[in-house]
C-alpha positions as CSV (number, residue, x, y, z in Angstrom):
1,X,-32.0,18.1,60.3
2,X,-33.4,18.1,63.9
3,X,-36.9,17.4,62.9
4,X,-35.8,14.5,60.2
5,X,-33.3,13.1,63.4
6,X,-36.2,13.4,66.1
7,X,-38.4,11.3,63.6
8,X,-35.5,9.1,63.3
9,X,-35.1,8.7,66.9
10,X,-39.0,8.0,67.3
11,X,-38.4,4.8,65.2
12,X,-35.7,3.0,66.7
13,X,-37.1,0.3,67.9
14,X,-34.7,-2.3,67.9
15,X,-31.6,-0.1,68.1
16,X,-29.2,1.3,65.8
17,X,-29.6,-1.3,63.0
18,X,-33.2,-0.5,62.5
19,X,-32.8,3.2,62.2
20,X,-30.1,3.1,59.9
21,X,-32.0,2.2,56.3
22,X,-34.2,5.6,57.4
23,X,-31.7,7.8,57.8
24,X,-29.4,6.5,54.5
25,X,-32.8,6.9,52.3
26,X,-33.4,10.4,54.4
27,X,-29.7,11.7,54.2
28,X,-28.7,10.5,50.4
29,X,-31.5,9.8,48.8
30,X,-33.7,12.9,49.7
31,X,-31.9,15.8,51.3
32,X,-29.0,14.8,49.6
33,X,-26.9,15.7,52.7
34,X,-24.1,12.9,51.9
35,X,-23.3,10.7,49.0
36,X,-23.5,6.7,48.9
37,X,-19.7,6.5,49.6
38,X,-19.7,8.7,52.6
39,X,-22.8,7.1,54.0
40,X,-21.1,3.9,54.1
41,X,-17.6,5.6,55.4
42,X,-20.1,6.7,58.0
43,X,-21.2,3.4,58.8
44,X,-17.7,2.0,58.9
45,X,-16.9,4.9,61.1
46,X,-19.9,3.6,63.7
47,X,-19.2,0.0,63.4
48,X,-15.0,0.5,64.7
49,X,-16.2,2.2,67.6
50,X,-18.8,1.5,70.5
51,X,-22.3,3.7,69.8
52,X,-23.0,3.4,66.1
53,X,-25.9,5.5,65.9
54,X,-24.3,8.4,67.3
55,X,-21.6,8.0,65.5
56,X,-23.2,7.8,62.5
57,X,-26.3,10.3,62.9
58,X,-23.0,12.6,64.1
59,X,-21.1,12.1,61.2
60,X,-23.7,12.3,58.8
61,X,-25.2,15.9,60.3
62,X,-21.7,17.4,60.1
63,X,-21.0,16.1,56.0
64,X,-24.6,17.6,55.7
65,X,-23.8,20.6,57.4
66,X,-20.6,20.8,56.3
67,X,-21.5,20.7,52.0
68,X,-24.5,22.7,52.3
69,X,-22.9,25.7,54.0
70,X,-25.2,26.5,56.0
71,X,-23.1,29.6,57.7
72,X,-21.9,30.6,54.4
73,X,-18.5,29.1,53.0
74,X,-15.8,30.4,55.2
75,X,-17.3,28.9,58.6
76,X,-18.1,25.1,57.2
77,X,-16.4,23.7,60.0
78,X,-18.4,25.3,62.1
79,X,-21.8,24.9,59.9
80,X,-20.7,21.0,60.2
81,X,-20.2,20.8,64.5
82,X,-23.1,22.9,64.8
83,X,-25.1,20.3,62.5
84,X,-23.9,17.6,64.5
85,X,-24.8,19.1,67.8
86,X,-27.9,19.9,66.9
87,X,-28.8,16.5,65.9
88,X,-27.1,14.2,68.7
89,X,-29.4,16.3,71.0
90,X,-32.6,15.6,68.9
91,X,-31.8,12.2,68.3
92,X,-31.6,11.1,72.0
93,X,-34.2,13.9,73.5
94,X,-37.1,11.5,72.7
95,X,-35.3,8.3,74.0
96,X,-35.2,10.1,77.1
97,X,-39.0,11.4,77.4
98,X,-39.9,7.8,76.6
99,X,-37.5,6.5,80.0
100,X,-38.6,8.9,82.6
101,X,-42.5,9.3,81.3
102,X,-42.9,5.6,80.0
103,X,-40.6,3.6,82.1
104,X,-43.1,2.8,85.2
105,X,-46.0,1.6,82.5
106,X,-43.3,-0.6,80.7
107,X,-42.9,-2.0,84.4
108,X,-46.8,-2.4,85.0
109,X,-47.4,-4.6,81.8
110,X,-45.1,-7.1,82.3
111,X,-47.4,-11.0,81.9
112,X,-50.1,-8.8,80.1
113,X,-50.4,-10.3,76.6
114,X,-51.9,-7.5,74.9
115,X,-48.4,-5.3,75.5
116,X,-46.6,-8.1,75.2
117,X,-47.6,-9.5,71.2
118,X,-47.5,-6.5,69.7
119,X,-43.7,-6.1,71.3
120,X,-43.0,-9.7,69.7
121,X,-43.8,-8.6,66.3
122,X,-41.6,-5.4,66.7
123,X,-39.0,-7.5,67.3
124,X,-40.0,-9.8,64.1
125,X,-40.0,-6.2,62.2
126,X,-36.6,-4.9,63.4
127,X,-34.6,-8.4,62.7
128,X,-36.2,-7.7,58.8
129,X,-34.5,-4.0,58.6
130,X,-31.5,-5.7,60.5
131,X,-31.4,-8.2,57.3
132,X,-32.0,-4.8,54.7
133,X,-29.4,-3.3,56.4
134,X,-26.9,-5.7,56.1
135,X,-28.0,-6.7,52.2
136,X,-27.6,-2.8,52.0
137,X,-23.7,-3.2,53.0
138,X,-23.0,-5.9,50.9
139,X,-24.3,-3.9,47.8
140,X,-22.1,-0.9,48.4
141,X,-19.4,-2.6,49.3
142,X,-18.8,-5.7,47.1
143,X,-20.5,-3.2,44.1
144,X,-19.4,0.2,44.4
145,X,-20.2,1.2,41.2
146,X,-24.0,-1.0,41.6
147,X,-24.7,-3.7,39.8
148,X,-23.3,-2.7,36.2
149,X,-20.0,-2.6,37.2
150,X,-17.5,-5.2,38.7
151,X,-17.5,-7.0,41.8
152,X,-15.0,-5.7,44.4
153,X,-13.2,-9.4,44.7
154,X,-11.4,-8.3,47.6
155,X,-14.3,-7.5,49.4
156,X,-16.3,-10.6,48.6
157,X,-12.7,-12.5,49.7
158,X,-12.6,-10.7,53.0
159,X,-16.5,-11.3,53.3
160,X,-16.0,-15.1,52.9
161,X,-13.0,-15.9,55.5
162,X,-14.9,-13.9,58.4
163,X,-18.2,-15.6,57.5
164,X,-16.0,-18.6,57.3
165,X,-13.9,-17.8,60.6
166,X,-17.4,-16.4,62.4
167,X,-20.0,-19.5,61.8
168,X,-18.0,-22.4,61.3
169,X,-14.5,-22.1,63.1
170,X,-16.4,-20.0,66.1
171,X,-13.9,-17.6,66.1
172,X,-14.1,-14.4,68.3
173,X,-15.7,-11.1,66.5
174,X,-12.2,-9.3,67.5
175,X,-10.1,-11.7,66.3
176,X,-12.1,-11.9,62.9
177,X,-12.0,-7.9,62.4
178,X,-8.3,-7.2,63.6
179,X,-7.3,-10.8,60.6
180,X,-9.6,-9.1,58.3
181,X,-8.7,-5.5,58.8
182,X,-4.8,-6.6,57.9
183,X,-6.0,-8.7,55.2
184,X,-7.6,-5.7,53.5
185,X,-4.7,-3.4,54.1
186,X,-2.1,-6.1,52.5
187,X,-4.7,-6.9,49.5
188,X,-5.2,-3.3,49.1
189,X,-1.7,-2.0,49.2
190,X,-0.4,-5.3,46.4
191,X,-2.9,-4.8,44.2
């Protein structure tokens, strides 16, 4: 977990939102650490609070931890907060090697074109994974069950008043979570 979350951290250019798609295909897909569901309960979990890739590379190291028993099955608590420790250290440790050993050439290079283009088409890259990641959480969440099963109306509802509320009425980002939040409860509890 520490080496796969160091890698992880290496890659984040762009933030949270372009690490993310690496470490749901690392942590479901090939260690198998978490399932689909929990991955996205993990991202929900990041998004409601401020930091989502600790949140989620926290989360996602303690489920791992937690259902692989890596202290045997009576200490899966601990297995799990150890997990998680573990990883929130080796996630940032290379964020913070790059700031104190890079930081005064980053400073030097400003005006100097050959840094600078190869920095624009980063950021060209990242706001692509930004766009997978999002397509990623409208797959999961308006199909649960993938494609062969049934669309999660309520979801694609919700979806459509905050694009709705977001793009065309300008409404604030709080505003549109806290109405949509309450929407989904009512939905969820009638139906």
């Amino acid at each position: 977990m520490s080496w796969f979350f160091t890698k992880a951290a290496l890659m984040t250019f762009g933030g949270a939102y372009a690490v993310l798609p690496y470490v749901y295909q690392g942590a479901v897909e090939y260690y198998e650490w978490l399932t689909p569901t929990q991955m996205i309960d993990g991202l929900a979990l990041g998004e409601a609070t401020p930091g989502p890739l600790i949140m989620v590379v926290a989360f996602v190291a303690f489920i791992g931890g937690y259902t692989k028993a890596l202290f045997g099955s009576d200490m899966l608590f601990i297995a799990g907060a150890m997990a998680a420790v573990l990883v929130v250290w080796f996630t940032f440790l290379p964020s913070f090697i790059f700031i104190l050993a890079g930081g005064p050439l980053v400073e030097s290079t400003h005006g100097n074109i050959k840094f600078t283009a190869p920095l624009t088409a980063i950021t060209a890259a990242v706001v692509g994974v930004i766009l997978n990641l999002a397509l990623f959480f409208s797959y999961y969440v308006m199909w649960p069950q993938g494609f062969s099963g049934a669309l999660d109306w309520i979801s694609a509802l919700i979806t459509l008043i905050a694009a709705t509320a977001l793009f065309r009425f300008k409404r604030n980002v709080i505003e549109v979570i806290t109405v949509c939040a309450i929407i989904g409860l009512i939905l969820k509890n009638l139906i």
